[in-house]
N, C-alpha and C positions, 0 to 999 in steps of 0.2 A: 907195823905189819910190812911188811917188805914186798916185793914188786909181784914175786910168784903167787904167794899167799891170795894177793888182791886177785888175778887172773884167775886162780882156779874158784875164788868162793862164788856162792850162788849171786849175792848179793850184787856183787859187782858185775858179773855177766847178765843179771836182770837188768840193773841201770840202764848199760852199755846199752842191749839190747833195745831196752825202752828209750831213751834217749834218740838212738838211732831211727826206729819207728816214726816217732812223734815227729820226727822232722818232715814225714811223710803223710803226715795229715789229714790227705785230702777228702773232705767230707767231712770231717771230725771227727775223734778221737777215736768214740765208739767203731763205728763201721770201719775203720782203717786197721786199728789195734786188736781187735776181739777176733780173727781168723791167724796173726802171725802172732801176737802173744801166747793164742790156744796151741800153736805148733810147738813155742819154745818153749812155754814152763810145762805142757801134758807130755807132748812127744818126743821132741827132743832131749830136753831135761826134766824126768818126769819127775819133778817135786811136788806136784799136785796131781788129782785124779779128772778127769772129765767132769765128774759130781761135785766136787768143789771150785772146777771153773765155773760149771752153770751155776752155779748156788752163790755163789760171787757177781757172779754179772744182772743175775735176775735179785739181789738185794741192792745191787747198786745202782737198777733200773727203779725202785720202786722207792729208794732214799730219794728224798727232796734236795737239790743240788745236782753239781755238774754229774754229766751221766757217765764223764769217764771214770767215776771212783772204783768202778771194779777191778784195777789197776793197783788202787790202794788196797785193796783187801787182798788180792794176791801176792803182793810184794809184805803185808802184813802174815801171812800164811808158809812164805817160805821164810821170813826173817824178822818177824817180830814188829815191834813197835819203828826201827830201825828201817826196816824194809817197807814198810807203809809211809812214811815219809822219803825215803829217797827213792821210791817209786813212783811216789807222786809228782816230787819233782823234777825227774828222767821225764817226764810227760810234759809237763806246765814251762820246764825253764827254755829249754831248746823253742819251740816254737811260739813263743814269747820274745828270744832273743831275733828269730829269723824277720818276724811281723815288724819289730820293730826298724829294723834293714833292710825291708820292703818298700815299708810307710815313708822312712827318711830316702830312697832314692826316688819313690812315686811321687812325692811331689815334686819333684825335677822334671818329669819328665811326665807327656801324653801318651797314653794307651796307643802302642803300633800294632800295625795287622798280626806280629806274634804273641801280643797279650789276650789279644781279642781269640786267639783262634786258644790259648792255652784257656781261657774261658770257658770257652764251648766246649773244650774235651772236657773239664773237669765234671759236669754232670754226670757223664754214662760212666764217668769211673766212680763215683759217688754210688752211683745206683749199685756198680757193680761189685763194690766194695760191701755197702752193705747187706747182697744177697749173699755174699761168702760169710760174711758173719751169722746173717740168718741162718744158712745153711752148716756152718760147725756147732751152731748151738743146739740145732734141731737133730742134727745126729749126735749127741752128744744127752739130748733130756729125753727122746721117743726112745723106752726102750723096748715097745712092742707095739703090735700094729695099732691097736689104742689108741694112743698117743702119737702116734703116726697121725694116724687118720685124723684128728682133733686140728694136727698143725695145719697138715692139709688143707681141711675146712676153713682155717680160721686167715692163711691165708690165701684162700680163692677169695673170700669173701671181702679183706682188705682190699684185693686188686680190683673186685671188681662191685663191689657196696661204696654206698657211701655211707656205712655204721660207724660210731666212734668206739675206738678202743677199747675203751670201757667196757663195755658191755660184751665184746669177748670177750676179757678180761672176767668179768665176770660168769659167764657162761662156762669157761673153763674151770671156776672154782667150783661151779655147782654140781659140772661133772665130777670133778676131784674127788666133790665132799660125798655123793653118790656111790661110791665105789667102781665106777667104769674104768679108772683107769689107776 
């Protein structure tokens, strides 16, 4: 394959992409990747639909294992067996090789006031990372006030219950199965 070929195919632009991403991690994988993936494989490059992003992400939330596989199934959807492995590992290799360059120079050295303060930020970007994910996937599965209103509920009631997931989780099935939405 020759140097053009690679640039312009999907496969390679997802890598790239993913690669790039994953170096950016913070919070993990999910909340980081699930709002700039949805930008580059739906909008940007639409090779997927919104309904097979969510449909991807909500079976890779409910498979047993790491919660980034939705990553895998996307990169399996624009490019086969092929694209689900080198999407996977666009994700896994990069900040695996960075950890391990972190780990070998931290034990040289004590946490100074800029570790400690890049600390402290990393929470409200966590947070904030993950409300952008919430928020493309939620516009992305409500597609009338229904289902609006369900996510709604179901997150006031996270922020401010202390119920376990589950049971929304379940609660929305029984609306599903009801016909409400």
């Amino acid at each position: 394959m020759i140097a053009a070929d690679r640039h312009d195919s999907p496969l390679w632009s997802l890598v790239v992409q993913l690669a790039l991403l994953s170096m950016t991690a913070i919070g993990g994988g999910v909340v980081m990747l699930a709002p700039d993936v949805h930008r580059f494989v739906v909008e940007a490059h639409p090779w997927i639909s919104d309904q097979q992003f969510a449909a991807a992400y909500a079976i890779a939330q409910a498979a047993p294992g790491p919660n980034m596989l939705y990553v895998t199934l996307i990169g399996w959807q624009i490019a086969g067996i092929a694209g689900a492995a080198l999407a996977t590992l666009a994700v896994v290799v990069p900040p695996v090789i960075l950890l391990l360059f972190l780990l070998r120079i931290g034990d040289r050295r004590s946490p100074g006031p800029l570790g400690r303060t890049i600390r402290r930020g990393i929470a409200p970007l966590s947070v904030g990372m993950l409300l952008a994910a919430g928020w493309i996937l939620a516009r992305t599965s409500d597609t009338d006030w229904r289902s609006g209103l369900i996510t709604a509920a179901t997150a006031l009631i996270m922020l401010r219950g202390r119920i376990n997931p589950i049971w929304l989780i379940g609660a929305g099935a029984l609306v599903g199965i009801a016909g409400f939405v």
